[in-house]
C-alpha positions as CSV (number, residue, x, y, z in Angstrom):
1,X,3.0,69.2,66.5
2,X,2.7,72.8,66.0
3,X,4.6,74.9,63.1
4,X,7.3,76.5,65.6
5,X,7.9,72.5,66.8
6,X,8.3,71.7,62.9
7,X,10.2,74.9,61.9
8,X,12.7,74.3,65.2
9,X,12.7,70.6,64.2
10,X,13.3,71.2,60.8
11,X,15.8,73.5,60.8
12,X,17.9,71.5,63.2
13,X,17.9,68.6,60.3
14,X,19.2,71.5,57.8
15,X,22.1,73.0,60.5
16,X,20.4,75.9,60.9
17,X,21.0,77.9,64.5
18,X,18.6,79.0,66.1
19,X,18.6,82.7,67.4
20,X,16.4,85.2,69.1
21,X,15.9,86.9,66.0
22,X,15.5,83.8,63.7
23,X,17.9,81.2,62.3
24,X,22.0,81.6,61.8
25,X,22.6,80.0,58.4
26,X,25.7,78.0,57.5
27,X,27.3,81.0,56.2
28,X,27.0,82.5,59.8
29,X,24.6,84.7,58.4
30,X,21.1,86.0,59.8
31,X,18.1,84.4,58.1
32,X,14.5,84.9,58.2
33,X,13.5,81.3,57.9
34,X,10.0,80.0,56.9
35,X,9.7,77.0,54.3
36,X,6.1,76.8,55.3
37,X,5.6,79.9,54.1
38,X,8.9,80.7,51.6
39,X,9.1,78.5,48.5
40,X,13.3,79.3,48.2
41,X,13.4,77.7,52.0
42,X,11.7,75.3,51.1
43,X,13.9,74.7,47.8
44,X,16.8,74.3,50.5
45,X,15.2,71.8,52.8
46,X,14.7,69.8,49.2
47,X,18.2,70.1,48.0
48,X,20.0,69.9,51.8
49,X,18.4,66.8,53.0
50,X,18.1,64.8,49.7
51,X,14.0,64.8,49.4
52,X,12.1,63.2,47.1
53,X,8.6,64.4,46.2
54,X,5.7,62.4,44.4
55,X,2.5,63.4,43.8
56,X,-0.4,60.4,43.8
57,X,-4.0,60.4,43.7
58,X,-4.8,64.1,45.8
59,X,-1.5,63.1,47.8
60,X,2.7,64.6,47.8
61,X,4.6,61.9,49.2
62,X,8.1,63.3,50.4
63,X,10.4,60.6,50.8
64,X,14.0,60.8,53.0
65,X,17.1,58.9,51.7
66,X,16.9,57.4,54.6
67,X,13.5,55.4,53.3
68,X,11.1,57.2,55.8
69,X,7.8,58.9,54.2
70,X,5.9,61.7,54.7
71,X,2.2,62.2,52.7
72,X,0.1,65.1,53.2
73,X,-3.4,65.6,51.2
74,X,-3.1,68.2,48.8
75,X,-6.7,70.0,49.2
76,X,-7.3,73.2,48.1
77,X,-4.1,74.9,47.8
78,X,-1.2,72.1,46.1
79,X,1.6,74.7,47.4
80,X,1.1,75.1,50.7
81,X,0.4,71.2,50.8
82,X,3.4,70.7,49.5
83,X,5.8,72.7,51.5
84,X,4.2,71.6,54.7
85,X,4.7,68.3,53.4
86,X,8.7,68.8,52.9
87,X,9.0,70.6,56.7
88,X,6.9,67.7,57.7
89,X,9.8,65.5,56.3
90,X,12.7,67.8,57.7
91,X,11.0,67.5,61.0
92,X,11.0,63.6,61.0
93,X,15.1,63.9,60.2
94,X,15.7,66.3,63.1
95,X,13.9,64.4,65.7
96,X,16.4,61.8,64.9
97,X,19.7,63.7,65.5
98,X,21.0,63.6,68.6
């Protein structure tokens, strides 16, 4: 899946609009969206969607409430693991909305 697919797929899971420009917030508000980049985003998708995150042996596990999983090898940069880790998780709850 490529980054816009996660991004689109991710926002979608945290009611976010997509736009020309970018993303509509719930505040009706123009955002500049990017958890895989922006740590705050990210912070959002944690807090929105109820995610759990675990880190285990060179792994962060990010866990839905709805029981699914997520685990992403943390390599050389932890951070960017992380939060494409979390947006990978987002994604999964967007593909299931209708």
């Amino acid at each position: 899946m490529t980054d816009k697919e996660l991004l689109e797929l991710a926002a979608k899971a945290a009611a976010l609009e997509r736009t020309k420009g970018g993303y509509i917030n719930d505040r009706f508000m123009p955002v500049n969206w990017n958890p895989l980049k922006d740590a705050s985003d990210t912070l959002s998708l944690i807090v929105r969607l109820e995610l759990s995150i675990e880190y285990h042996d060179g792994y962060v596990i990010v866990e839905t409430k709805d029981g699914g999983s997520v685990s992403q090898e943390l390599g050389h940069n932890p951070f960017d693991a992380t939060r494409r880790a979390i947006v990978r998780a987002a994604a999964e709850i967007g593909k299931g909305m209708k």
